[in-house]
Structures are given as structure tokens and as C-alpha cells.
C-alpha positions as CSV (number, residue, x, y, z in Angstrom):
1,X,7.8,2.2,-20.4
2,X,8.2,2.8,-16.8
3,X,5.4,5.2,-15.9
4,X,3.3,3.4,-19.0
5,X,3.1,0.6,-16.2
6,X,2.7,2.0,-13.3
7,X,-0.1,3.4,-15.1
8,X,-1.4,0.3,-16.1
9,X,-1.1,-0.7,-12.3
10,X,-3.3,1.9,-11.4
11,X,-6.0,1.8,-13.8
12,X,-6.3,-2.0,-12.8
13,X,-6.5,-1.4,-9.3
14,X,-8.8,1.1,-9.3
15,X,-11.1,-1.0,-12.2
16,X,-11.1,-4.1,-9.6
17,X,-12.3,-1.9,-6.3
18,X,-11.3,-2.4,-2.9
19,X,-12.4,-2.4,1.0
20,X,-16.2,-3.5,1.1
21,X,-17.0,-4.8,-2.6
22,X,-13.8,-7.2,-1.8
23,X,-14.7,-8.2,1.4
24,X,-18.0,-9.2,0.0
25,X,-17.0,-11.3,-2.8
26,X,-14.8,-13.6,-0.8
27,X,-14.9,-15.3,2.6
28,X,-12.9,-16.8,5.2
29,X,-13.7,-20.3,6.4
30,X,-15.3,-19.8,9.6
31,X,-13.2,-21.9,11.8
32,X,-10.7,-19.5,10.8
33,X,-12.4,-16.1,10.7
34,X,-10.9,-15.5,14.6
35,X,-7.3,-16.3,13.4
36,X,-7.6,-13.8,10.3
37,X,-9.3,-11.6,12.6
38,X,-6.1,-11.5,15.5
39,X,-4.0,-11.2,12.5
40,X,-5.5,-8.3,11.4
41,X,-5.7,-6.8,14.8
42,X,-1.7,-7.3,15.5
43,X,-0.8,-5.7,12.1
44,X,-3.1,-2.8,12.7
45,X,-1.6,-2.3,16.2
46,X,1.2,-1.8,15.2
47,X,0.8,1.3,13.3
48,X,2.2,4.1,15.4
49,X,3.1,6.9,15.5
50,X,6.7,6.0,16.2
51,X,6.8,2.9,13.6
52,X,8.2,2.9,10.1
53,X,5.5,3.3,8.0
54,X,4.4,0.2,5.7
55,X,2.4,0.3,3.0
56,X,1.9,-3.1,2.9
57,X,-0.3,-3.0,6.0
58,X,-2.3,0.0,4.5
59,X,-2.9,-2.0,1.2
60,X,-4.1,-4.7,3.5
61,X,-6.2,-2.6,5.7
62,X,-8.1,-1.4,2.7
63,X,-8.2,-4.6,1.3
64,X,-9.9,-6.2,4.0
65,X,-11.6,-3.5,5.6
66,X,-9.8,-1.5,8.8
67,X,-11.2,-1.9,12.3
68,X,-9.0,0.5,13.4
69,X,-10.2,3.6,11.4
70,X,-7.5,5.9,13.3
71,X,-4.7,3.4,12.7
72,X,-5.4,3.5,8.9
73,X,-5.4,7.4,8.9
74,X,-2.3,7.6,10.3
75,X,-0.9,5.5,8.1
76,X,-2.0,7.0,5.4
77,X,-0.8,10.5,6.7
78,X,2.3,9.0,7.6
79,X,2.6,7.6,3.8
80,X,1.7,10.8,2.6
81,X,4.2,12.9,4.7
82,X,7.3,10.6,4.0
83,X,10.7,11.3,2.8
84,X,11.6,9.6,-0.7
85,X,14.8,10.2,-0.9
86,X,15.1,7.7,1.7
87,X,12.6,5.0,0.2
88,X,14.3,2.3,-2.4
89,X,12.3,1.4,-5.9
90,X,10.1,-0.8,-4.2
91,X,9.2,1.1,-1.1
92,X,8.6,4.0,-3.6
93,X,6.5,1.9,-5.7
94,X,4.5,0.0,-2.7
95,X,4.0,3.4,-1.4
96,X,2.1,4.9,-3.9
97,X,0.0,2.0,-4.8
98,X,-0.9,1.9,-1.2
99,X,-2.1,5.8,-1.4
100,X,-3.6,5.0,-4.7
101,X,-5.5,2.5,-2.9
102,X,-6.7,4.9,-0.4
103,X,-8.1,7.7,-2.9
104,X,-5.0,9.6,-2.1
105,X,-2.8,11.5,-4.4
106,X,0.9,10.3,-4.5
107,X,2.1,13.8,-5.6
108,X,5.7,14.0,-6.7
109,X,6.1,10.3,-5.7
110,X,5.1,8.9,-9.4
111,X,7.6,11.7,-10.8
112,X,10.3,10.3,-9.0
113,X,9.8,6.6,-9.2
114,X,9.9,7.0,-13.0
115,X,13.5,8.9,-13.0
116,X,14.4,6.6,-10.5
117,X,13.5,3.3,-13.0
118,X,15.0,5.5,-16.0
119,X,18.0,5.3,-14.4
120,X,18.2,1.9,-12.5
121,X,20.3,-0.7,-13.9
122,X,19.4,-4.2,-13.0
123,X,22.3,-5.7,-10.5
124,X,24.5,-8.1,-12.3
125,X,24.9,-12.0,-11.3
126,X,28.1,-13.0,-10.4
């Protein structure tokens, strides 16, 4: 059931595109375009070499279109090269929609998301 959505997950995501054809279709108020702008900026800055790698900033960045082309690529590298033994569920999961959303292959990382939700066991409320 697991991997039937994840699969789901990425056959939408590919089917609704990304970078350009959604920067086109929607728009910023322009009194606002230079606080979007400075946001983007600061998140893209701080990709480095040094930083944890987050694939929510990569989703964005391809989302909205990178200025900083090197900054993405790194962060996709970064992405790529990581440890998933060390990622939680979520991580895992944000990870490899964020590489599916830059035309990269996850690898193994599908593989081991799935035995990782085949054997997770929702906490319990106390």
C-alpha cells in the first residue's frame, strides 16, 4: 500500500510539472515580488557545503525557479550522496520527492522507505 502511494505521489508530481511552467502560471503581487525574492535568496544561501541538507529547500528551488544554479546542484548532490540510515520516514520520504523533482533517481532510497513503512507502527496516544 506503501510504495502503491508513493507511486501515486510521483506520477502526480511529475503530471503537474515544475520550475518554469509553475512559475508561469502563477504570480506574486508586485508589491511583494522583493520580499519573496529576499526569501528566496536567504534559503538558497544557505545551502552549503557544511549544512544539513534539506530537501524542502530543493523542492522549493525547483518549484520557483533557482537563482542560484550552483546552490541547487549541490543540493541535489548532497541529497543524492546522503546516508539513510540516518534519515527518519519523513526525511526519507521528503528526500526522494525532492530528487524526483529534480529528474534525479532516488536509488535504493524508495526500497527502503517502503520496508521502513512495512514495519512502522503508528505511536500510541497516551
Amino acid at each position: 500500500m506503501a510504495w502503491f502511494a508513493l507511486y501515486l505521489l510521483s506520477l502526480l508530481w511529475a503530471t503537474a510539472g515544475t520550475s518554469t511552467q509553475t512559475q508561469s502560471s502563477c504570480s506574486v503581487p508586485s508589491a511583494q515580488e522583493p520580499l519573496v525574492n529576499g526569501i528566496q535568496v536567504l534559503m538558497e544561501n544557505s545551502v552549503t557545503s557544511s549544512a544539513y541538507p534539506n530537501p524542502s529547500i530543493l523542492i522549493a528551488m525547483n518549484l520557483a525557479g533557482a537563482y542560484n544554479l550552483k546552490a541547487q546542484k549541490l543540493l541535489t548532490y548532497q541529497l543524492m550522496s546522503s546516508d539513510n540510515n540516518d534519515l527518519t520516514i519523513g526525511q526519507l520520504g521528503l528526500t526522494i520527492m525532492a530528487l524526483t523533482s529534480s529528474c534525479r533517481d532516488p536509488g535504493d532510497k524508495v526500497s527502503i522507505l517502503q520496508r521502513q513503512m512495512e514495519n512502522w507502527a503508528p505511536s500510541s496516544k497516551t
